[in-house]
KEFIRO-397861 format. One record per residue (C-alpha): x, y, z; residue in three letters. Coordinates in Angstrom, 2 decimals, always signed. Layout:
% KEFIRO-397861
PT        X        Y        Z  code
PT        X        Y        Z   ALA
...
***
This chain:
% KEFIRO-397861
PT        X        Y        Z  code
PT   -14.85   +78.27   +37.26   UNK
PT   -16.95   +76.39   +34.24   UNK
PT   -16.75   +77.77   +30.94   UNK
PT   -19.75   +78.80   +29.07   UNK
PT   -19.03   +75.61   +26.95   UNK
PT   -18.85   +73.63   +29.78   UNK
PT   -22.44   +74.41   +30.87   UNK
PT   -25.26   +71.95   +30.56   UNK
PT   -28.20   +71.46   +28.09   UNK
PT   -30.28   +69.11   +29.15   UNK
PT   -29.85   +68.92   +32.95   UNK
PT   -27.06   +68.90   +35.17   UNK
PT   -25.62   +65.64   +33.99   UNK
PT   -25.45   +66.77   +30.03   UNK
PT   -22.20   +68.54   +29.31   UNK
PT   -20.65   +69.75   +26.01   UNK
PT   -17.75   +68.28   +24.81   UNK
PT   -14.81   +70.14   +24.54   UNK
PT   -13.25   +68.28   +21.44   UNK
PT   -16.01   +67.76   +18.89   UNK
PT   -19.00   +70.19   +20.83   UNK
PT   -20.99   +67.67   +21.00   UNK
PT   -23.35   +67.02   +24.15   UNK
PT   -22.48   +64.56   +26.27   UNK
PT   -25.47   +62.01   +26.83   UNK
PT   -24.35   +59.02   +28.68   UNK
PT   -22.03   +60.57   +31.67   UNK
PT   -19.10   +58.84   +30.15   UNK
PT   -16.27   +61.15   +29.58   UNK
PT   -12.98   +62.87   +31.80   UNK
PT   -12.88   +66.33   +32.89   UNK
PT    -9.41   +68.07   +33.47   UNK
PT    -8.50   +68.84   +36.59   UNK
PT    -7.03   +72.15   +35.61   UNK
PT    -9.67   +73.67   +33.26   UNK
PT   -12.74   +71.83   +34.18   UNK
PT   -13.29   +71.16   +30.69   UNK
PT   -15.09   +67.47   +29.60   UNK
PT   -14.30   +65.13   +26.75   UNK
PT   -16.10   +62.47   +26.03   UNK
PT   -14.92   +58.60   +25.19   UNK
PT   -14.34   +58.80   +21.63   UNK
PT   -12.79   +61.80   +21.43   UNK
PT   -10.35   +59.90   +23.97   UNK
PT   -10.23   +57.33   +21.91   UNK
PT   -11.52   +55.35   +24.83   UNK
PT   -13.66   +52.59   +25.02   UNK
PT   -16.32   +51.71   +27.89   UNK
PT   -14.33   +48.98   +29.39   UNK
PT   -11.14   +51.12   +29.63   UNK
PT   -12.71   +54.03   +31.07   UNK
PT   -14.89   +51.77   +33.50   UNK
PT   -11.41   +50.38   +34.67   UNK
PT   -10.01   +53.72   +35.73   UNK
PT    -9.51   +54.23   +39.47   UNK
PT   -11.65   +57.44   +40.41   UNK
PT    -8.04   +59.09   +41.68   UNK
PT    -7.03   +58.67   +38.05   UNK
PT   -10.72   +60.19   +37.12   UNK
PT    -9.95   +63.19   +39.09   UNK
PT    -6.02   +63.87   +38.35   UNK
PT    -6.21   +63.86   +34.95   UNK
PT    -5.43   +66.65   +32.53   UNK
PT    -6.25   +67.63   +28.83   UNK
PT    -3.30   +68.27   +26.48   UNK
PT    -4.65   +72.26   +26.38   UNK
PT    -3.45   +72.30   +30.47   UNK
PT    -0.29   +70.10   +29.94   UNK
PT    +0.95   +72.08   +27.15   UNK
PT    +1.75   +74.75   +30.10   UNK
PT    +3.77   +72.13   +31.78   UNK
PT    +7.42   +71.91   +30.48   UNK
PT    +7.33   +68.16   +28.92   UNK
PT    +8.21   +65.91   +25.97   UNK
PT    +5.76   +62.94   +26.24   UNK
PT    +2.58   +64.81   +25.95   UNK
PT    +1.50   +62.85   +22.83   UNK
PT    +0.93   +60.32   +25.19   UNK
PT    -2.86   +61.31   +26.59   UNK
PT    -5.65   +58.95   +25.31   UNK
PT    -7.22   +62.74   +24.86   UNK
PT    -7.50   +63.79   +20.84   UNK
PT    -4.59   +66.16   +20.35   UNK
PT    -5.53   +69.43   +20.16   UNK
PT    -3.33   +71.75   +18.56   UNK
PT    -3.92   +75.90   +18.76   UNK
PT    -1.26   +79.01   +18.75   UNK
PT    -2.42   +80.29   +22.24   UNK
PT    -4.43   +79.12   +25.06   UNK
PT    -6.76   +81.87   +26.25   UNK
PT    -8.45   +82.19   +29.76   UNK
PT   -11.78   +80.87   +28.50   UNK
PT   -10.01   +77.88   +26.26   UNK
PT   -12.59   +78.38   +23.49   UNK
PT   -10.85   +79.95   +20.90   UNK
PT    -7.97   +77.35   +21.54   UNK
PT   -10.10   +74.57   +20.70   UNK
PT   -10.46   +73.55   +17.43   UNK
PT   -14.52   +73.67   +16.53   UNK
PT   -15.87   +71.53   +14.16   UNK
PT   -19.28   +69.84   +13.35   UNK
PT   -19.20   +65.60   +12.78   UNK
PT   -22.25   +63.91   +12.19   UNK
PT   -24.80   +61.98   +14.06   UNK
PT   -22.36   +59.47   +16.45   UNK
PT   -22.91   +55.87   +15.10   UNK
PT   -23.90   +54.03   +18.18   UNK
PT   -22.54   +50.70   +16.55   UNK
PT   -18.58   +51.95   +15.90   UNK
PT   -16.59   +51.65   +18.87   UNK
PT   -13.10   +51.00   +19.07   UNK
PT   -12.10   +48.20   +21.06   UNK
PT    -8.90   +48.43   +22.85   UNK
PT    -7.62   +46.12   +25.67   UNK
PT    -8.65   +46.65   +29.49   UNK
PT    -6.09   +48.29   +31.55   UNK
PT    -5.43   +46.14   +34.66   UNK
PT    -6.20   +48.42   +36.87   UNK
PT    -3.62   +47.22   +39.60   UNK
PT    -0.75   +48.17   +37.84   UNK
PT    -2.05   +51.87   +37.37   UNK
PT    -0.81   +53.91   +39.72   UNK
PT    -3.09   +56.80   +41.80   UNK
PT    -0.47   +59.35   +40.29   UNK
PT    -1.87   +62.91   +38.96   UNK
PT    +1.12   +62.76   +36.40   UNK
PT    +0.44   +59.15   +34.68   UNK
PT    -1.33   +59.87   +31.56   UNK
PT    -2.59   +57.40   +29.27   UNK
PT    +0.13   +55.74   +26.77   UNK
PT    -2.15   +56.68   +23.18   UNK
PT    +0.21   +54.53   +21.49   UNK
PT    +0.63   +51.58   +23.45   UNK
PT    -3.37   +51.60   +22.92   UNK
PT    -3.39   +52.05   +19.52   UNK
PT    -0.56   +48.58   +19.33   UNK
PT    -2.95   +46.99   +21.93   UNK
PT    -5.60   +47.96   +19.49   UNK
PT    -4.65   +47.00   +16.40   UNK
PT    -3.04   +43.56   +17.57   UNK
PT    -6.72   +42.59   +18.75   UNK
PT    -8.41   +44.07   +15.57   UNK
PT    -5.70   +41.22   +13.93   UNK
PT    -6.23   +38.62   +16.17   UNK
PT    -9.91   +39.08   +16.02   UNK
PT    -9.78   +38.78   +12.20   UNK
PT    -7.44   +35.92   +11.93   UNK
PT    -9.77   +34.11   +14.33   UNK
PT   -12.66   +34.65   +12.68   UNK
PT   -10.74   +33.67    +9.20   UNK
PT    -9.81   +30.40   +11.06   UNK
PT   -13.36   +30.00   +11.84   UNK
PT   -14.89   +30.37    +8.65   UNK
PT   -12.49   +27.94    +7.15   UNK
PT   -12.92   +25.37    +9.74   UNK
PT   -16.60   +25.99    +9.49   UNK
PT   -16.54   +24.96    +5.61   UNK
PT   -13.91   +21.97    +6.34   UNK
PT   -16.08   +20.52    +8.93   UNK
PT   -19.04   +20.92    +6.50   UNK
PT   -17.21   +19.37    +3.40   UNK
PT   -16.09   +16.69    +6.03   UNK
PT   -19.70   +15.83    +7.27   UNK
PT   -20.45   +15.75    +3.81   UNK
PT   -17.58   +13.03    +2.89   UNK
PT   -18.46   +11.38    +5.96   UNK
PT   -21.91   +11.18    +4.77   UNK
PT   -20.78    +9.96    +1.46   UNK
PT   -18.73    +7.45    +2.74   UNK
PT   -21.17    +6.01    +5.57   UNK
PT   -23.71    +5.87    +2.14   UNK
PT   -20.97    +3.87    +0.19   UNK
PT   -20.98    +1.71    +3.20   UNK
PT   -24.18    +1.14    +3.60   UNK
PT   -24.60    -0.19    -0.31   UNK
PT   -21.60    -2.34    -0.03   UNK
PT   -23.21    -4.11    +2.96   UNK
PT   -26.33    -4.62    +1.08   UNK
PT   -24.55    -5.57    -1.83   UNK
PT   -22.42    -7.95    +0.41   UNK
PT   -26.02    -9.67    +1.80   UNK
PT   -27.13   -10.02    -1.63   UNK
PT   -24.65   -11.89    -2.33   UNK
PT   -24.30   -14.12    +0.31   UNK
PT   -28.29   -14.57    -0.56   UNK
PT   -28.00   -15.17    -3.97   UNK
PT   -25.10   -18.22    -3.00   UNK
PT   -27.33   -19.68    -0.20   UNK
PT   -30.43   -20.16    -2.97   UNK
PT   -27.89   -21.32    -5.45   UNK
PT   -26.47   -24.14    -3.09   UNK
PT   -29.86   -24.77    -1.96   UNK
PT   -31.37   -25.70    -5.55   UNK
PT   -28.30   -27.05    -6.77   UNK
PT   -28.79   -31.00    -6.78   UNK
PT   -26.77   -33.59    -6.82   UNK
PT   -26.77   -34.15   -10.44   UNK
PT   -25.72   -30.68   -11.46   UNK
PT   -23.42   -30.91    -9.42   UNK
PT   -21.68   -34.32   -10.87   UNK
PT   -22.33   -32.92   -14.22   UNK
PT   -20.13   -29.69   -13.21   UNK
PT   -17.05   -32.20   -11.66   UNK
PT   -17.37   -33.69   -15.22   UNK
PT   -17.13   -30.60   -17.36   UNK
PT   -14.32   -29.66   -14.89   UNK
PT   -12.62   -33.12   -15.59   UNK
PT   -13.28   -32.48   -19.16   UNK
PT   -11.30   -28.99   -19.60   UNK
PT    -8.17   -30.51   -17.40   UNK
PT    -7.85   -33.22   -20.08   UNK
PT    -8.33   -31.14   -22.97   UNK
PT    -5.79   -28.57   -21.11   UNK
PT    -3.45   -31.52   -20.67   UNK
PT    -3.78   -32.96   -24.01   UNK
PT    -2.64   -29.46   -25.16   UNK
PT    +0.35   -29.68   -23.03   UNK
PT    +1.34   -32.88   -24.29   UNK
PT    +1.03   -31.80   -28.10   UNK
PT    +3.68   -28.90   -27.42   UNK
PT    +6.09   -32.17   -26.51   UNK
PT    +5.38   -34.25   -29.46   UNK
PT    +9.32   -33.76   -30.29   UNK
PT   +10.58   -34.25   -26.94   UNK
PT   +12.60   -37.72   -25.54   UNK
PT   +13.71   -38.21   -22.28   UNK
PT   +16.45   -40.25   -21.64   UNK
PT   +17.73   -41.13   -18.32   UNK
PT   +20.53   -42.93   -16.70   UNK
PT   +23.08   -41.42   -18.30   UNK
PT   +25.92   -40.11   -15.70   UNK
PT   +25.93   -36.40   -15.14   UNK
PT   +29.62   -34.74   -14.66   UNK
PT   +30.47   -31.44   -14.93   UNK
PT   +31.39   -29.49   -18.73   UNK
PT   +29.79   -32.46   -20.01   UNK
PT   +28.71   -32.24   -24.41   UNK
PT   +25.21   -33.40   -24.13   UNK
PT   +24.55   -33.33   -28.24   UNK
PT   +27.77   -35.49   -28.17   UNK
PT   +26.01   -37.97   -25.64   UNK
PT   +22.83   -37.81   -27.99   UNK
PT   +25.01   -38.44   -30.94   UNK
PT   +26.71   -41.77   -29.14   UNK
PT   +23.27   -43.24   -28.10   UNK
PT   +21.95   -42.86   -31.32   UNK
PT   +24.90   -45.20   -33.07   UNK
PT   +23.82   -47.43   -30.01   UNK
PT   +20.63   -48.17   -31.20   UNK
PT   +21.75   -47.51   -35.11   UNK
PT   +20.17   -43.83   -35.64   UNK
PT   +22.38   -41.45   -37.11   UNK
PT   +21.56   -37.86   -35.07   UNK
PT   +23.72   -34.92   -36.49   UNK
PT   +23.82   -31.54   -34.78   UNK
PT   +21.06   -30.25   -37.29   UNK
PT   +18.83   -32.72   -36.12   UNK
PT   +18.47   -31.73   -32.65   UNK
PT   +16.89   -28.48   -31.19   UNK
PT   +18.08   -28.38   -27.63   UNK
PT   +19.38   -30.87   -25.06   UNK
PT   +19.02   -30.02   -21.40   UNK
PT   +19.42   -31.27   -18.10   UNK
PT   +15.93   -31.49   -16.77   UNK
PT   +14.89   -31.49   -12.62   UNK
PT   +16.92   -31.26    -9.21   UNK
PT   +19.83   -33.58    -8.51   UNK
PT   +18.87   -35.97    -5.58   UNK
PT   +21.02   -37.77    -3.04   UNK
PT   +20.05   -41.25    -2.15   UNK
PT   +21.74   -43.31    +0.97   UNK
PT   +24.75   -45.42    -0.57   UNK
PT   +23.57   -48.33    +1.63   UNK
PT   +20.63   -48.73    -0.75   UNK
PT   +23.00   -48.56    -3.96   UNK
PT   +25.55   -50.78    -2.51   UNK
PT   +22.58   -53.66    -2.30   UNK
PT   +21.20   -52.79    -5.30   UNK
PT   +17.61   -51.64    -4.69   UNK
PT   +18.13   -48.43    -6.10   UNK
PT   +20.47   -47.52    -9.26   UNK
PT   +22.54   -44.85    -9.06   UNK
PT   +22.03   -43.45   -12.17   UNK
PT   +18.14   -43.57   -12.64   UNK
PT   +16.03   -40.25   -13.13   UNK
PT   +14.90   -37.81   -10.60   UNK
PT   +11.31   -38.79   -11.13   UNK
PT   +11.79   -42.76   -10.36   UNK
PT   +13.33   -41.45    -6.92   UNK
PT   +10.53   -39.24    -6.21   UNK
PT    +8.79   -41.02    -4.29   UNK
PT   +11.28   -42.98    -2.74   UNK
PT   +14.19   -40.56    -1.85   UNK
PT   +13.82   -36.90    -0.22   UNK
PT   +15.46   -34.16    -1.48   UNK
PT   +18.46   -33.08    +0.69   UNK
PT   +19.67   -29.57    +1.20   UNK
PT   +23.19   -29.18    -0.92   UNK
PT   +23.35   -32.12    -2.77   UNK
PT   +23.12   -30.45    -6.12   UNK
PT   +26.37   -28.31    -5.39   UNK
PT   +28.07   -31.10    -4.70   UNK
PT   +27.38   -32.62    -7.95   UNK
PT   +28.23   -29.29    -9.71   UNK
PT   +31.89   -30.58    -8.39   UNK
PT   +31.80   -33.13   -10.98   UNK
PT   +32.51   -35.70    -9.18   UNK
PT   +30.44   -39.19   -10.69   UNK
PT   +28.36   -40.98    -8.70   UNK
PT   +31.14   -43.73    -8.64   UNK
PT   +33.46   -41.56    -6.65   UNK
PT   +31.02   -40.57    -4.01   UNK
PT   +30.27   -44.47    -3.35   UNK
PT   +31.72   -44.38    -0.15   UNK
PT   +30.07   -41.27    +1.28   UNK
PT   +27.07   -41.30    +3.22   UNK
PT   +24.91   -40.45    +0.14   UNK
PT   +25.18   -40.49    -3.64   UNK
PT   +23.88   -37.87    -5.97   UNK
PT   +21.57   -38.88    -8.61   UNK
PT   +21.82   -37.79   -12.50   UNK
PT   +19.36   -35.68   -13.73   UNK
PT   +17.44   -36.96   -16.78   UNK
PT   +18.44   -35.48   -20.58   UNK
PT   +15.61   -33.88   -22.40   UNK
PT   +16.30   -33.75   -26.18   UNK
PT   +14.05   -31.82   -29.04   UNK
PT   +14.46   -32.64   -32.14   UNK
PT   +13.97   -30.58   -35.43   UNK
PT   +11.50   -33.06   -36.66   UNK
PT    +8.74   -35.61   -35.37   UNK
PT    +9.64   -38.47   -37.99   UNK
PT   +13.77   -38.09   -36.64   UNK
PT   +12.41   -38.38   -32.85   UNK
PT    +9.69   -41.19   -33.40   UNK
PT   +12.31   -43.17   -35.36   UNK
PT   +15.13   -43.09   -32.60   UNK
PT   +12.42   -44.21   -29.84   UNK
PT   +11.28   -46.85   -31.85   UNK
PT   +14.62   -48.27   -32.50   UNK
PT   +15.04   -47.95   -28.77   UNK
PT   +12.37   -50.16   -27.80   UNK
PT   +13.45   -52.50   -30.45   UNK
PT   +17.04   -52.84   -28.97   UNK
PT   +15.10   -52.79   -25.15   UNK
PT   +18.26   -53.26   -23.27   UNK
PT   +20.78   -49.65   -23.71   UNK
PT   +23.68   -49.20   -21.22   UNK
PT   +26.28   -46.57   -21.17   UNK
PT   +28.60   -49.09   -22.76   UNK
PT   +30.68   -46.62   -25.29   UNK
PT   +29.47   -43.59   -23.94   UNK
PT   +32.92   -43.06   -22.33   UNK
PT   +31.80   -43.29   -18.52   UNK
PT   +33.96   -45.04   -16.35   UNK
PT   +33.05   -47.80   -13.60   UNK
PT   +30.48   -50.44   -14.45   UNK
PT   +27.87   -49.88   -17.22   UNK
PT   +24.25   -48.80   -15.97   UNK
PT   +21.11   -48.88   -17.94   UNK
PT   +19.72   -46.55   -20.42   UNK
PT   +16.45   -45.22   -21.40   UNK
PT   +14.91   -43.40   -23.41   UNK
PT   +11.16   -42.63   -23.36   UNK
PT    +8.84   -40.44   -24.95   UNK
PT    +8.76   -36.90   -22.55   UNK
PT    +5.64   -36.69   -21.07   UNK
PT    +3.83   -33.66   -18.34   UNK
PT    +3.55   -33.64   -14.61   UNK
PT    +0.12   -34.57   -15.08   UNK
PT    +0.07   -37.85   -17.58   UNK
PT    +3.80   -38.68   -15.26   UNK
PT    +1.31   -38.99   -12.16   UNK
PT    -1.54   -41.13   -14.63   UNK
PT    +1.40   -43.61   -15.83   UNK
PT    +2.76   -44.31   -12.62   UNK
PT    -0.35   -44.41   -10.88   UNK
PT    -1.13   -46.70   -13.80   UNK
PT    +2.09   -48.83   -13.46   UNK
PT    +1.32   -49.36   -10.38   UNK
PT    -2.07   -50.42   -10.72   UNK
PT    -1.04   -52.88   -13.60   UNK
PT    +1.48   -54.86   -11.09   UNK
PT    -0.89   -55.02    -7.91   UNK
PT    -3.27   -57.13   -10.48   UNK
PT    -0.68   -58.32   -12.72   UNK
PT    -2.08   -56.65   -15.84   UNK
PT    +1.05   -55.73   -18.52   UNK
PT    +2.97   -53.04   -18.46   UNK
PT    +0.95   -50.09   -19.24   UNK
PT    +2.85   -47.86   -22.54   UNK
PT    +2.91   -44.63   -24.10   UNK
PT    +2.18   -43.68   -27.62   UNK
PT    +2.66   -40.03   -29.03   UNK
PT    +2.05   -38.77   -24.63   UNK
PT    -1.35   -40.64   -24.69   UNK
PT    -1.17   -43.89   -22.01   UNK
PT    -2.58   -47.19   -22.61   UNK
PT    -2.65   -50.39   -20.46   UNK
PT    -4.34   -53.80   -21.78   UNK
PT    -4.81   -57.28   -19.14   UNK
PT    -3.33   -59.67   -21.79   UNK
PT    -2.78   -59.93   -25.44   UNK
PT    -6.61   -61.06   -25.86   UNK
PT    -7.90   -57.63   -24.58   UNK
PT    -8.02   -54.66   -26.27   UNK
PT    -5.73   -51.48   -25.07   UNK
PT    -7.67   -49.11   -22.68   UNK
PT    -6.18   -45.20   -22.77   UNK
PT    -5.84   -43.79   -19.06   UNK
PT    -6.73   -39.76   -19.98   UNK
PT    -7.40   -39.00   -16.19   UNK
PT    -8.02   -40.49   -12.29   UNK
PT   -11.48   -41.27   -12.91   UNK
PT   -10.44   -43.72   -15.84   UNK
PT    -8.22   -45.30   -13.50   UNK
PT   -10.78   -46.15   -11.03   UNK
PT   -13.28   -47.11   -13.47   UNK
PT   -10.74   -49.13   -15.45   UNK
PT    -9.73   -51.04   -11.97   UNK
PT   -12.45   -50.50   -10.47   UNK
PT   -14.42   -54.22   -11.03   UNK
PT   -10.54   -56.44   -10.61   UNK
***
């Protein structure tokens, strides 16, 4: 039998609800099986899709909390239905129901809860609706929902700051190439209207700075003598070797004379075949062998033995003594012990203290890589025409045909070839 506020408004369809009296509009709601009375979705705290997924033997079994409060159970919290809570449940269920007025139903709130698979539900009149288990269902898709769309709104602004830097970067690309074809346009005009002429006056002003560059070199050895031929052996006193050659050629050198004295260069081995026949002395400089000997892997350790070259005369090779460099305190000291060498012209180790036959000593003014490769270039130029032998003064080098031609200074290559150029 229908209760009075069961009955319809508008039609037959249109039904009151029995949890917030509101009319029913849209023929979504339950109605118990016991009472007849009708709630509608949201005061099930049902959505569309869940109620649309009930089986119609579900539909028709179901029971409002009023009826199942009758029923001697524990779990009947559990009803998607609104609990509704009254002292006494009457025969018309009216005056049990709590009556209250709620404004105009939003139509855009609705709570979204998870579809029921409606496989797993069974056709049982005493399966009601877990409320709870909703409500978890709920609430984890409410999260999920908003940590998506927080995920999207970030990644929205990331891609858009990356499009921008992509942007930027494609732009900074773009000016680099045209900065890049500039270039290479600017160089193709230059190498186009460059003529010969500048560009022989540009090798000259090149050739120009390396001589000036050199010269500068040379100046910072102004109190520098190299002396070479003297035996090298291990724990050796070079400022007492400096001291001997300097009574040799009748120049007093004290300790307070001289700056430094080094070893200068690598220690070279050189076949003992061409020592024993004499093309090669054993004791000449590194840079005299240059040329002719190659360096070989190990040789200087061997000389660090101290073993003279005499000893290793029957070995396969012989090592080589390094040239002394000495620096003296002052210019006048220095210029006056070369020129007494090159007044005495022949120096051997005679006194010196070495054992084995006497080899040659000399002593030269210390010149750098660069005027080295000019004065032996030069040397050798001199003896394939039979000009004199080409000399140094103060690092500058000079070479003369005969004593009725003035001296000519070699300063670079291009002298050389103009200076031997027409012989």
């Amino acid at each position: 039998m229908h209760n009075s506020s069961n009955m319809d408004i508008d039609g037959a369809d249109n039904y009151v609800c029995a949890g917030c009296q509101l009319a029913i509009t849209d023929n979504l709601y339950l109605s118990c099986s016991s009472c007849q009375r009708k709630y509608d979705l949201l005061c099930l705290n049902m959505s569309k899709e869940c109620f649309q997924a009930l089986q119609e033997c579900t539909k028709d079994s179901w029971t409002c909390p009023e009826c199942r409060r009758l029923v001697p159970k524990t779990d009947y919290d559990n009803s998607p239905a609104r609990a509704l809570y009254a002292s006494h449940l009457s025969d018309t269920c009216d005056t049990n129901v709590t009556h209250r007025k709620k404004p105009t139903r939003p139509t855009s709130l609705k709570v979204v809860l998870p579809t029921p698979d409606v496989h797993t539900m069974a056709p049982s009149t005493n399966a009601p609706l877990n409320i709870t288990q909703q409500i978890q269902e709920g609430f984890k898709l409410t999260m999920e929902t908003y940590v998506m769309s927080a995920l999207n709104d970030f990644s929205n602004k990331f891609f858009i700051r990356l499009d921008k830097l992509t942007a930027t970067m494609e732009s900074i690309s773009s000016r680099l190439t045209s900065f890049d074809e500039r270039i290479t346009s600017l160089e193709t005009r230059f190498s186009d209207n460059i003529d010969t002429n500048q560009n022989n006056e540009l090798v000259v002003e090149v050739e120009k700075l390396k001589c000036q560059i050199n010269e500068r070199d040379q100046e910072l050895l102004i109190n520098d003598l190299e002396i070479t031929g003297v035996p090298e052996s291990t724990n050796e006193n070079k400022l007492h070797l400096i001291t001997l050659i300097g009574q040799k050629v009748g120049v007093t050198v004290s300790e307070h004379d001289v700056m430094s004295v080094t070893r200068v260069g690598v220690r070279r081995a050189v076949p003992a075949q061409k020592i024993q026949s004499g093309a090669i002395s054993p004791d000449k400089s590194c840079s005299s062998l240059r040329e002719a000997t190659p360096h070989v892997r190990g040789a200087e350790g061997q000389g660090a033995a101290g073993a003279s070259p005499e000893s290793d005369i029957t070995s396969s090779h012989i090592m080589t003594s390094r040239p002394l460099v000495v620096r003296f305190v002052r210019r006048d000291q220095r210029d006056q012990l070369l020129r007494a060498a090159r007044v005495r012209r022949v120096i051997d180790t005679t006194g010196l203290g070495f054992p084995g036959k006497p080899s040659r000593v000399y002593i030269n003014e210390r010149l750098t890589s660069t005027n080295r490769q000019l004065f032996y270039k030069t040397r050798m130029e001199a003896r394939r025409l039979q000009w004199r032998n080409p000399w140094t003064t103060r690092g500058n080098i000079f070479v003369r045909r005969d004593a009725e031609h003035s001296a000519i200074k070699i300063r670079s290559e291009a002298d050389i070839g103009r200076v031997f150029r027409n012989e």
